[in-house]
Every structure is written in structure tokens, then in C-alpha cells.
C-alpha positions as a LaTeX table, in Angstrom:
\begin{tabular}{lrrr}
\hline
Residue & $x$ (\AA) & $y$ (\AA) & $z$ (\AA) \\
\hline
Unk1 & $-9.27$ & $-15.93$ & 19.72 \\
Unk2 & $-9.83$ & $-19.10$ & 17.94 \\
Unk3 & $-10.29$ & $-19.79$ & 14.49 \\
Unk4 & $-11.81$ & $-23.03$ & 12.50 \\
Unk5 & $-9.47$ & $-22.09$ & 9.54 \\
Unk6 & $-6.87$ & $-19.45$ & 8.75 \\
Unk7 & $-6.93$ & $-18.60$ & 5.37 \\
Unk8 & $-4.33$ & $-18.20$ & 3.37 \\
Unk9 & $-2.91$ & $-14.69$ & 2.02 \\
Unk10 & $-1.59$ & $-14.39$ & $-1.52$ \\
Unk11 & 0.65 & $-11.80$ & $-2.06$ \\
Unk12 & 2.02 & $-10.46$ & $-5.10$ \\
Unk13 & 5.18 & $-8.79$ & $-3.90$ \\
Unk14 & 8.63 & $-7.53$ & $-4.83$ \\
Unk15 & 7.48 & $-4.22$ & $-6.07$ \\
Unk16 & 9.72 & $-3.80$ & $-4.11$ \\
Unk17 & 11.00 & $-6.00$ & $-2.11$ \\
Unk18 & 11.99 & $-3.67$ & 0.54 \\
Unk19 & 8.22 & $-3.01$ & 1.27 \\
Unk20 & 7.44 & $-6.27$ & 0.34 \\
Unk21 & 9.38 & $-7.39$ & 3.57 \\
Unk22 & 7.91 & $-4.48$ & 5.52 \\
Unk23 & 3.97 & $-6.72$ & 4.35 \\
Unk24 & 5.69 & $-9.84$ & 6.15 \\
Unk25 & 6.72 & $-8.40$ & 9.18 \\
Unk26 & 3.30 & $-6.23$ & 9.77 \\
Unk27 & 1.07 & $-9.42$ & 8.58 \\
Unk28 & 2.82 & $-11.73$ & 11.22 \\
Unk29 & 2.96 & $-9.54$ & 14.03 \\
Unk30 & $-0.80$ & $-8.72$ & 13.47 \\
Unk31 & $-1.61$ & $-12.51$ & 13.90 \\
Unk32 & 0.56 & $-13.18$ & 16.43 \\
Unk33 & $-0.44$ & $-10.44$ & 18.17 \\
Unk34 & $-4.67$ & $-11.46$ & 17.90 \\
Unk35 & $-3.79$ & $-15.40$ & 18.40 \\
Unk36 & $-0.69$ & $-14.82$ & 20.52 \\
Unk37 & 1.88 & $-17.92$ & 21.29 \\
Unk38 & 3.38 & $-18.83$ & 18.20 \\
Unk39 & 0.99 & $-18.70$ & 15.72 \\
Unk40 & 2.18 & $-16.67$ & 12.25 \\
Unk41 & 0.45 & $-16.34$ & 8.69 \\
Unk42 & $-0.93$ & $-18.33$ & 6.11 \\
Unk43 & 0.76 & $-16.37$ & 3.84 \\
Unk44 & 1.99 & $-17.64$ & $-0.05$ \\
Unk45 & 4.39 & $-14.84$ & $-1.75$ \\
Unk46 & 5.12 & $-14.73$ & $-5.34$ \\
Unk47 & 8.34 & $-11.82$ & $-5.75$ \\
Unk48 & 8.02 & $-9.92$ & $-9.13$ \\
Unk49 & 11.34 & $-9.19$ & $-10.60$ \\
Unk50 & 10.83 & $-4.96$ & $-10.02$ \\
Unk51 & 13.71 & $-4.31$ & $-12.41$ \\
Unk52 & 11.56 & $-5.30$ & $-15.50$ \\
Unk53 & 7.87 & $-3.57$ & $-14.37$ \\
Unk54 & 10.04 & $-0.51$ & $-13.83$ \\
Unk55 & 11.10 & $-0.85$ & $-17.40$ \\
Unk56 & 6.95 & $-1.09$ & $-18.58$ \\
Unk57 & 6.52 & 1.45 & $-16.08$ \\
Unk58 & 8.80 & 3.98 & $-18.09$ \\
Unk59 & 7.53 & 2.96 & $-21.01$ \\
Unk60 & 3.71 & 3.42 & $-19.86$ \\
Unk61 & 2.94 & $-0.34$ & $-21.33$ \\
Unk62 & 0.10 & $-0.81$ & $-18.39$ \\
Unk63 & $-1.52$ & $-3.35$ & $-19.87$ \\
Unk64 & 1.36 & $-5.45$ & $-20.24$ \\
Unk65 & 2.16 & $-4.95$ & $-16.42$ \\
Unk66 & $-1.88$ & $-6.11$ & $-16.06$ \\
Unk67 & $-1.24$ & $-8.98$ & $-17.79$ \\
Unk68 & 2.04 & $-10.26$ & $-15.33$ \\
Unk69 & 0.29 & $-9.45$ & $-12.48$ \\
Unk70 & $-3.39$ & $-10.94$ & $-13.61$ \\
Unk71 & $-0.82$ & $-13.74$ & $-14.02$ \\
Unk72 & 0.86 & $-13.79$ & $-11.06$ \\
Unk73 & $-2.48$ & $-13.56$ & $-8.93$ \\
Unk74 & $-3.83$ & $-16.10$ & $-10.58$ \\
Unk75 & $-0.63$ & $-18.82$ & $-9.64$ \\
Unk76 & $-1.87$ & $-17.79$ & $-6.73$ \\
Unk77 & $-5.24$ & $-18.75$ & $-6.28$ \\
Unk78 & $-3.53$ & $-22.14$ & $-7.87$ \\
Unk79 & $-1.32$ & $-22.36$ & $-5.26$ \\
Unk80 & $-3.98$ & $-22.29$ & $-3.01$ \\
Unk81 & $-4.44$ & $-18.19$ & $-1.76$ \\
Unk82 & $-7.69$ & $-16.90$ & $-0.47$ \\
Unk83 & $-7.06$ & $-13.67$ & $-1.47$ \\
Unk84 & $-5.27$ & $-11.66$ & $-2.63$ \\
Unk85 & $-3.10$ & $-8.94$ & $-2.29$ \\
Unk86 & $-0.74$ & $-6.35$ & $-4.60$ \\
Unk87 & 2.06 & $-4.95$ & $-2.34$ \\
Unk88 & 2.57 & $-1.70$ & $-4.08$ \\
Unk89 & 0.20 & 1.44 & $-4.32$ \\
Unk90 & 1.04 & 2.38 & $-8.25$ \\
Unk91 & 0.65 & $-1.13$ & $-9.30$ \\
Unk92 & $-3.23$ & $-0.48$ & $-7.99$ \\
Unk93 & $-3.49$ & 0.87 & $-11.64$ \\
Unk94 & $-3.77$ & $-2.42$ & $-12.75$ \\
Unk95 & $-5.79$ & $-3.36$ & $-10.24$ \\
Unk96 & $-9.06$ & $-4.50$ & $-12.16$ \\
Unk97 & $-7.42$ & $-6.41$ & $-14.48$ \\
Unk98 & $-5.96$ & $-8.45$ & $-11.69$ \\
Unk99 & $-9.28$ & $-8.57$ & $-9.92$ \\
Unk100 & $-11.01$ & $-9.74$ & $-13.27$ \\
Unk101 & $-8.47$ & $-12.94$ & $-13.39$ \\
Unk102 & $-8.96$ & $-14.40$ & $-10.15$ \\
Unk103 & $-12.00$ & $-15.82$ & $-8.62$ \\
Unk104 & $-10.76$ & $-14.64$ & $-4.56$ \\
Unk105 & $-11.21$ & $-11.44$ & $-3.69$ \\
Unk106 & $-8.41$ & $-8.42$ & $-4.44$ \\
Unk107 & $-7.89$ & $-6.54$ & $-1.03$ \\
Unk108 & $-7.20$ & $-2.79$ & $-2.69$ \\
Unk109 & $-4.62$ & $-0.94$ & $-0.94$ \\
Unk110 & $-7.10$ & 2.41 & $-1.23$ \\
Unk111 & $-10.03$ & 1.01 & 0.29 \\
Unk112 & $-8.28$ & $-0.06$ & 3.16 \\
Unk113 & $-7.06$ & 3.46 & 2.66 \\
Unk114 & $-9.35$ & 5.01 & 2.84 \\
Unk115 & $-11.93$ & 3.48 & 5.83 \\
Unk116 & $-8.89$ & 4.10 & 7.93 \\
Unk117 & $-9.43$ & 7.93 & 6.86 \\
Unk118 & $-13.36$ & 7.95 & 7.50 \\
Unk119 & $-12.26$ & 6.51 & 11.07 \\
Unk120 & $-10.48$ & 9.50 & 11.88 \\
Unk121 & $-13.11$ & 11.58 & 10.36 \\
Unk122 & $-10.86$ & 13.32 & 8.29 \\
Unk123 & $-12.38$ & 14.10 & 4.29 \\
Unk124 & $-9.06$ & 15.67 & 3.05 \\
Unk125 & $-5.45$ & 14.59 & 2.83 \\
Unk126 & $-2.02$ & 14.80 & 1.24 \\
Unk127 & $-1.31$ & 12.10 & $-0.78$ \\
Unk128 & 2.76 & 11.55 & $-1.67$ \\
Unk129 & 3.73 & 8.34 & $-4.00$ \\
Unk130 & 5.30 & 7.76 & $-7.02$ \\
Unk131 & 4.56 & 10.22 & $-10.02$ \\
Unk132 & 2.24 & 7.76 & $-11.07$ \\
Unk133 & 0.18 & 7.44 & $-7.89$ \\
Unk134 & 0.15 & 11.01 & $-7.41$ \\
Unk135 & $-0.72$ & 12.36 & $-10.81$ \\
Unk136 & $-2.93$ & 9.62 & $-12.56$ \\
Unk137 & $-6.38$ & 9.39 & $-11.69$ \\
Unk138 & $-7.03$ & 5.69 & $-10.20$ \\
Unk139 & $-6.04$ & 6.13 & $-6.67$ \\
Unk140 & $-7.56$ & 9.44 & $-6.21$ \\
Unk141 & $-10.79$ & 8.06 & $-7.48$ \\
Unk142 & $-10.23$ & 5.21 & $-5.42$ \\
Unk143 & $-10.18$ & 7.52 & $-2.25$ \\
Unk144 & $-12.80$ & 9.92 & $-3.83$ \\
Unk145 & $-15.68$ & 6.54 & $-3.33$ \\
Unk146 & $-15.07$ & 7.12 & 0.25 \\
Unk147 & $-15.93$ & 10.65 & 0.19 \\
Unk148 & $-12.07$ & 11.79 & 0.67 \\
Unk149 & $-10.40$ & 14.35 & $-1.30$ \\
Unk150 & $-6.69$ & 14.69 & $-2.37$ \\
Unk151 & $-3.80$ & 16.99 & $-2.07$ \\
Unk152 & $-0.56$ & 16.52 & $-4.11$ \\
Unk153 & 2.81 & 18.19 & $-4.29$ \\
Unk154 & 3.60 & 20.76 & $-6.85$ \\
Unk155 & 5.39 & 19.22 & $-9.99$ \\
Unk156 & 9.03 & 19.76 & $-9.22$ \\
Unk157 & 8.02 & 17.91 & $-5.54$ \\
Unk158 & 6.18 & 15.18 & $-7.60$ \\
Unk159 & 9.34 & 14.98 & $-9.56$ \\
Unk160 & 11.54 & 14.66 & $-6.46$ \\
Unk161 & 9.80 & 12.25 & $-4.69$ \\
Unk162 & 9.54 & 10.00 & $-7.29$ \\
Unk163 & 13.31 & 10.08 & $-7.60$ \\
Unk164 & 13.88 & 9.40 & $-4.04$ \\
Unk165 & 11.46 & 6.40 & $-4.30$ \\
Unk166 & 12.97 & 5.31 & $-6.90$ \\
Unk167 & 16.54 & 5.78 & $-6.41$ \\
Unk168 & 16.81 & 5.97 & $-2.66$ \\
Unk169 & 14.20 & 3.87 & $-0.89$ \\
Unk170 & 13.75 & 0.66 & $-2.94$ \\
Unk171 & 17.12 & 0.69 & $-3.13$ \\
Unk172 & 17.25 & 0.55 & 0.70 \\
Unk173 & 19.02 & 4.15 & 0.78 \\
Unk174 & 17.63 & 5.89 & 3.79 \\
Unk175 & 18.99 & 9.38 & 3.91 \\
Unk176 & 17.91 & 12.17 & 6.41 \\
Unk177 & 18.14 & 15.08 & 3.82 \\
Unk178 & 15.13 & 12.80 & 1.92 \\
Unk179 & 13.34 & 12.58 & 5.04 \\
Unk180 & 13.47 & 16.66 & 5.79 \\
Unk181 & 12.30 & 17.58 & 2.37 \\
Unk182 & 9.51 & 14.67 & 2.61 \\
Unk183 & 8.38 & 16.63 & 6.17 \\
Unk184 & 8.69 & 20.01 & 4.08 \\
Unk185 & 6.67 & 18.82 & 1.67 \\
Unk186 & 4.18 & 17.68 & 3.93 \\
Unk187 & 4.07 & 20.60 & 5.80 \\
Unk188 & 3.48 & 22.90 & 2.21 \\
Unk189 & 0.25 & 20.35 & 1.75 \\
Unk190 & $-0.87$ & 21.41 & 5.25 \\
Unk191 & $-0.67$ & 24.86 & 4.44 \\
Unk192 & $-3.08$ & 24.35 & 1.89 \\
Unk193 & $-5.73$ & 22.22 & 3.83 \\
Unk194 & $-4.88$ & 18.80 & 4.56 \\
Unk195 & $-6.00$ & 16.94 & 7.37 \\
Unk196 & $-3.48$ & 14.05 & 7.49 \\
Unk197 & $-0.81$ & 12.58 & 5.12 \\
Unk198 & $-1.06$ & 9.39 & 3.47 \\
Unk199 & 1.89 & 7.40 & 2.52 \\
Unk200 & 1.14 & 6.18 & $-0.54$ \\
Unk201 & 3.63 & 4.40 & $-1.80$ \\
Unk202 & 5.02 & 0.98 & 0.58 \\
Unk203 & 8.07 & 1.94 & 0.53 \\
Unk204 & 7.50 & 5.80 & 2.17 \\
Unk205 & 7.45 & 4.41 & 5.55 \\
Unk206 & 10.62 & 3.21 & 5.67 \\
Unk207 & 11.36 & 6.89 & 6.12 \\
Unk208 & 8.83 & 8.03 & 7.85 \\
Unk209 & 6.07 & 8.03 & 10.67 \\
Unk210 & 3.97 & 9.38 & 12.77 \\
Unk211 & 6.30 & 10.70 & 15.43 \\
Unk212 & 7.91 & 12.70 & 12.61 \\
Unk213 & 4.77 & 15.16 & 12.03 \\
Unk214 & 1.93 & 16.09 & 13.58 \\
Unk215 & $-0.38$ & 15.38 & 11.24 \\
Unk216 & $-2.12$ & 11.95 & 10.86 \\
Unk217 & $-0.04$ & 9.86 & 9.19 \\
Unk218 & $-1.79$ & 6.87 & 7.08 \\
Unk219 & 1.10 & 4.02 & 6.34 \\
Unk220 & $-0.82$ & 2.53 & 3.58 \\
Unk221 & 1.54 & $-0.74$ & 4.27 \\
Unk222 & 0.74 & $-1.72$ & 7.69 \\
Unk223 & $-3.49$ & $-0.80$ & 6.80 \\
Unk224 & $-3.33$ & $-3.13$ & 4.06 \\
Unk225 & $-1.25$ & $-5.52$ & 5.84 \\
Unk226 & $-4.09$ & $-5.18$ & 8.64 \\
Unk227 & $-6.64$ & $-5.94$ & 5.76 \\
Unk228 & $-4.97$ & $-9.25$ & 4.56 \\
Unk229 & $-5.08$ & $-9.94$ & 8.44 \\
Unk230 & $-8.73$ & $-9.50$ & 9.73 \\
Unk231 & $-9.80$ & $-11.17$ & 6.10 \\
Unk232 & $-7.81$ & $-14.14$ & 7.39 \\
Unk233 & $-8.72$ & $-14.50$ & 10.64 \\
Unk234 & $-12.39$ & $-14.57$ & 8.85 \\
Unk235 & $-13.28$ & $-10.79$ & 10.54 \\
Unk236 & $-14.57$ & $-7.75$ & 8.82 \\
Unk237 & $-11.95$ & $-5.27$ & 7.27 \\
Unk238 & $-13.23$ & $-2.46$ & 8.62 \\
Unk239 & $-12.28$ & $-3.79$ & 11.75 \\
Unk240 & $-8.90$ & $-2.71$ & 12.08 \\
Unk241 & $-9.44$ & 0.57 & 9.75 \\
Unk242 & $-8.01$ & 2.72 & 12.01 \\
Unk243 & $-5.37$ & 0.79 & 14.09 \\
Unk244 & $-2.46$ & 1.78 & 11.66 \\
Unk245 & $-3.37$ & 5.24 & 11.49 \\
\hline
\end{tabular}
């Protein structure tokens, strides 16, 4: 394939920067991959310290988070990005406040989400994340516009999850006793009626993957990553909605 232009991706990363790395690797393997030799990204990264919007995060000061990252995306577009992109499902809360900054578009994490979903024909899934992601109501509604309904983990699961997020996985702790009770509580959500799982928060697959369950597994990393990639290469998003799943 040949391209007049590859535009540049703005990411706002380090949220953290364990799945921020994971956004690097899947973005230039994707263009390598569709241009092959040794072409890579476009890419321009700006690495949030994660320490402090865990801090605003505990204290629930949202619009204060908005207001870093509206800042953050719009160095960005300074710098030169085309788009751009927030590497983290729960920061997605603050997503219209970032998209209200910028002029480029904001690729959200839940639409490429969700067309990856619709693909498989599936209408209802698990959905595992941070407390945040799983409780509050923006990503749900998010996947709700594309006619896909949610399933989340009863509160003590919701409460354990988050701590392994937290404490174990953007920490770069990857235990197997977290990774059994992740399948576990997959399998519960099965039980009651979901089609596939989605992991919705960048740092989940880090632990897991499709060859650990049999359900459909939707690494909400690599489909944005996939976005970012088909926007720069000047192709539709859709195009890739279900290559990740």
C-alpha cells in the first residue's frame, strides 16, 4: 500500500505506562505490517505522570483530570498530531472535555469497542476494568450507542479487580492466581449471558487473551491501537473493527 501522507498519532499515554508501551508496540506492528519493509508510525507521545491522576482519581476531582488531559491533547495538536488518542479506558470519562479542546478528532476507545463487537454480531458482553469503568455510566453508554449491552462483576469482584489493576498490573506484577480469578470471573459473567468479554481496561491484557477462554475476547488496546492505525494510513476505522477481536 502506498500512502501520499502518514499522519501523525497523538497519544496521551502513561496511564499507565505499562499499557502505554503495549499502544507502541500494537501501533507499529500494524503499520509495518500494511506498508511492510521498514516503515513504523507517525506517532508523538506525551507520558502523564499516573501517580498524580491516581491521586484525583481517589479523590473523584474529574474535572481537574479533564482539564490535564484537555491540556495535554491540546500540546498535541501543537506539536503537530492528527489525532488523537487517550491510552486508558477510565480516563474515557473525561473524554468530551478533551474532545472539546482540540480541533483533530478524539479516537474513543469504546467506539472502536464497540464496532469490533457488532462485527462479531454479538449485542451482549462482560465488561471488567477499573471500578470506575465498570460501575460509572460513560463507557456503558458508550457501548449502549452501538446497540451492545453490559455485564459487570458483582461488587466484591469489582472491588478485586480494581485492586489487581491497580496494585498488580500497572505495576508490572503478573501473577497467575490474578489471572485464575480474572477467568473465574469471566466465566460467572457467562453464566449469566454474555457473549464475549471485553477487556476494558489497557492494562488487562497483559494478563490475558484469547487462548485463555473461550469466549470472545475484545483487547480494547490493540482495537484502539488498530483505530489510530487505519485513521493514519487515511482508511476507514471500521476497517479493522474486528481484526483484534
Amino acid at each position: 500500500m502506498t500512502t501520499t501522507r502518514l499522519k501523525t498519532i497523538g497519544l496521551i499515554g502513561g496511564m499507565s505506562w505499562e499499557s502505554t508501551a503495549l499502544y507502541y508496540q500494537a501501533i507499529n506492528r500494524e503499520v509495518a505490517r500494511r506498508l511492510g519493509g521498514l516503515h513504523s508510525a507517525r506517532m508523538l507521545i506525551e507520558s502523564l505522570d499516573f501517580d498524580a491522576i491516581a491521586a484525583l482519581q481517589r479523590a473523584g476531582d474529574w474535572p481537574a483530570m479533564g482539564a490535564i488531559l484537555a491540556d495535554s491533547a491540546a500540546r498535541l495538536e501543537a506539536a503537530g498530531a492528527d489525532c488523537v488518542l487517550i491510552g486508558t479506558n477510565t480516563m474515557h470519562k473525561v473524554a468530551p472535555a478533551v474532545s472539546a479542546r482540540v480541533r483533530i478528532p478524539l479516537l474513543h476507545i469504546a467506539d472502536a469497542t464497540g464496532r469490533a463487537i457488532r462485527a462479531r454480531g454479538l449485542a451482549r458482553v462482560a465488561l471488567l476494568g477499573t471500578r470506575f469503568t465498570m460501575e460509572q455510566p460513560f463507557y456503558a453508554e458508550r457501548l449502549a450507542g452501538h446497540g451492545i449491552e453490559t455485564r459487570v462483576p458483582d461488587e466484591a469482584d469489582r472491588i478485586e479487580l480494581h485492586r489487581m489493576i491497580f496494585e498488580e498490573l500497572c505495576r508490572g506484577r503478573l501473577l497467575d492466581a490474578s489471572r485464575q480469578r480474572l477467568l473465574a470471573i469471566a466465566a460467572e459473567l457467562a453464566a449469566r449471558g454474555a457473549q464475549g468479554l471485553v477487556l476494558g481496561c489497557t492494562e488487562l491484557p497483559l494478563l490475558i487473551g484469547q487462548d485463555d477462554t473461550p469466549l470472545p475476547v475484545f483487547d480494547t488496546t490493540a482495537l484502539h491501537a488498530l483505530d489510530a492505525v487505519a485513521f493514519a494510513l487515511d482508511g476507514a476505522t471500521e476497517e479493522h473493527a474486528s481484526a483484534a477481536a
